[in-house]
N, C-alpha and C positions, 0 to 999 in steps of 0.2 A: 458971307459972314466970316469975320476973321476968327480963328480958335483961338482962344484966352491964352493959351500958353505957346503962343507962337512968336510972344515977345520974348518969351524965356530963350527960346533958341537964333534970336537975330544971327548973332555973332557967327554961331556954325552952320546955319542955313547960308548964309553970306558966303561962309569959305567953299563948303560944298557945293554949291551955286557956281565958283568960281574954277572951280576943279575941272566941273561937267561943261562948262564952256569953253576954257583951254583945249578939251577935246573934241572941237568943231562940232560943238552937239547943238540943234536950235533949241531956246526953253521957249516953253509957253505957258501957258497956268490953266492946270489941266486939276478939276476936285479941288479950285482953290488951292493947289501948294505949284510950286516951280517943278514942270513935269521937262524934262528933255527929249528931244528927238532925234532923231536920224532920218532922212529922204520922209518925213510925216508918220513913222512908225513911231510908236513910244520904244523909251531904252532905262531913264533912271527918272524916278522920283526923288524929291527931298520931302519929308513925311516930319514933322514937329510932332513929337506926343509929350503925352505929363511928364516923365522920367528923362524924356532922353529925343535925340533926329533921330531920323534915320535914313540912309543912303537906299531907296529898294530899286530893284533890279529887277521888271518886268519878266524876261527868260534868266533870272539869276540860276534855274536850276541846270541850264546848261551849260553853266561858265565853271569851269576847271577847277577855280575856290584853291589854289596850291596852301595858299595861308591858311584854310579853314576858316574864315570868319562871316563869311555868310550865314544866314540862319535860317528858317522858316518861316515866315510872318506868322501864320496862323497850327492847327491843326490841320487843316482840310487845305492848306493853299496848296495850289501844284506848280506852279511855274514860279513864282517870284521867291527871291529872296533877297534881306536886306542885311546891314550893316547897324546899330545902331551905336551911338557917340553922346559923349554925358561935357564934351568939350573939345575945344580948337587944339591943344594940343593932342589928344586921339587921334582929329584929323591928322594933324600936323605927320604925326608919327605914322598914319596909313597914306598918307599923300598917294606915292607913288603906285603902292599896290591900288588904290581906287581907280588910277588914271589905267594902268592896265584890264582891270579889269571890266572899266569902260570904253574902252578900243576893240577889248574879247567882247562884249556885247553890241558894239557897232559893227565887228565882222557875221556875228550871227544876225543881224537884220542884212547884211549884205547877201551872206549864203541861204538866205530866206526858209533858213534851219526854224523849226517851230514844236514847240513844249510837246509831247503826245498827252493829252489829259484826259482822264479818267472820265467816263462819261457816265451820267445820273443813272443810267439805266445797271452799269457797274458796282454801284453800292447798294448794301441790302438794306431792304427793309425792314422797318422793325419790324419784331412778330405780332404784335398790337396793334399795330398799322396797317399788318399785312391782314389779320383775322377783321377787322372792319373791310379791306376792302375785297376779300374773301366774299363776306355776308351781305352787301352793299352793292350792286351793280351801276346803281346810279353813280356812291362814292367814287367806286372804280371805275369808269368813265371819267368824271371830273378829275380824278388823281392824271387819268392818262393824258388827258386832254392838257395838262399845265404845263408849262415849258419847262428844260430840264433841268433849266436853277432852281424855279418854284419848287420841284420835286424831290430836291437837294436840299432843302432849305427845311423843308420838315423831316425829313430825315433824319438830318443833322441833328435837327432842335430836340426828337422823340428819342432819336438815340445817346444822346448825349446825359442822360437819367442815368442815374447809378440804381436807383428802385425801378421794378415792375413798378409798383403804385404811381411811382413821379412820371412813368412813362405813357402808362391808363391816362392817368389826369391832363399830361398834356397832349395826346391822341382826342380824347373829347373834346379841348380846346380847339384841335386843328378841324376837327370834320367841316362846320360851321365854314370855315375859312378855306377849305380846299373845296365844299361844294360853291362859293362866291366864284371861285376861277383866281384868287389870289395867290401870292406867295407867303411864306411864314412872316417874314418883315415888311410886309405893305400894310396900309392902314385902311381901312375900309372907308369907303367914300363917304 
């Protein structure tokens, strides 16, 4: 399915598109958007959103960044980082810093240099989450038993409450859905 606003960004998907090829990158269409590669490794996305592209950079977090203009995709992302562009002259005007710093990311799939990322078992649990599966052995068995995105993914979601109350109410939500063996964002069959 094409994103609706994927037309809004032709023009600069086009030129970014054209950048990441200059730099002997293969694209293929990886999540639906123009994903590039190196030797079948991924290296740069072009990513179309509401406001704006954006150039991401799968190991962005180990590229040197001299400009500063990378950023963080998310809260919680750990490796990537992107660029985003509201127009072709933007590009225009980062040309050259892009094409470097997509050669500094084809040399890091080269030296098979890779992100150290944080692992599920490294963030804490809420204390809400934790006091269910404290009391809960079954709970806790099913929390253990989920892979370590699943396990991320409510974490994430219970932590992310600025209230006790908001964090109660979505811990009840999740029990139900952590004893099925699911993740926070899957849908239940």
């Amino acid at each position: 399915m094409q994103v609706p606003y994927a037309k809004k960004w032709q023009k600069e998907t086009a030129r970014l598109r054209k950048i990441a090829l200059d730099c002997d990158l293969t694209e293929e269409l990886k999540w639906g958007k123009p994903c590039f590669t190196f030797q079948k490794k991924n290296v740069a996305i072009v990513i179309p959103l509401k406001e704006s592209c954006a150039l991401s950079y799968f190991k962005g977090a180990l590229l040197k960044d001299p400009k500063h203009i990378l950023e963080k995709i998310g809260e919680h992302t750990q490796a990537g980082r992107w660029i985003k562009f509201t127009s072709i002259r933007e590009i225009t005007a980062l040309q050259s810093t892009l094409r470097d710093y997509l050669y500094e990311a084809i040399a890091l799939e080269e030296s098979g240099k890779k992100v150290a990322l944080k692992k599920a078992s490294e963030y804490a649990i809420p204390e809400e989450l934790q006091a269910r599966l404290d009391d809960n052995a079954v709970l806790r068995a099913a929390f253990e038993a989920l892979t370590p995105g699943r396990r991320k993914s409510y974490i994430f979601h219970i932590s992310s409450a600025k209230q006790a109350r908001t964090k109660e109410a979505r811990t009840d939500k999740c029990v139900p859905m952590i004893l099925s063996g699911r993740g926070f964002n899957e849908l239940s069959d």
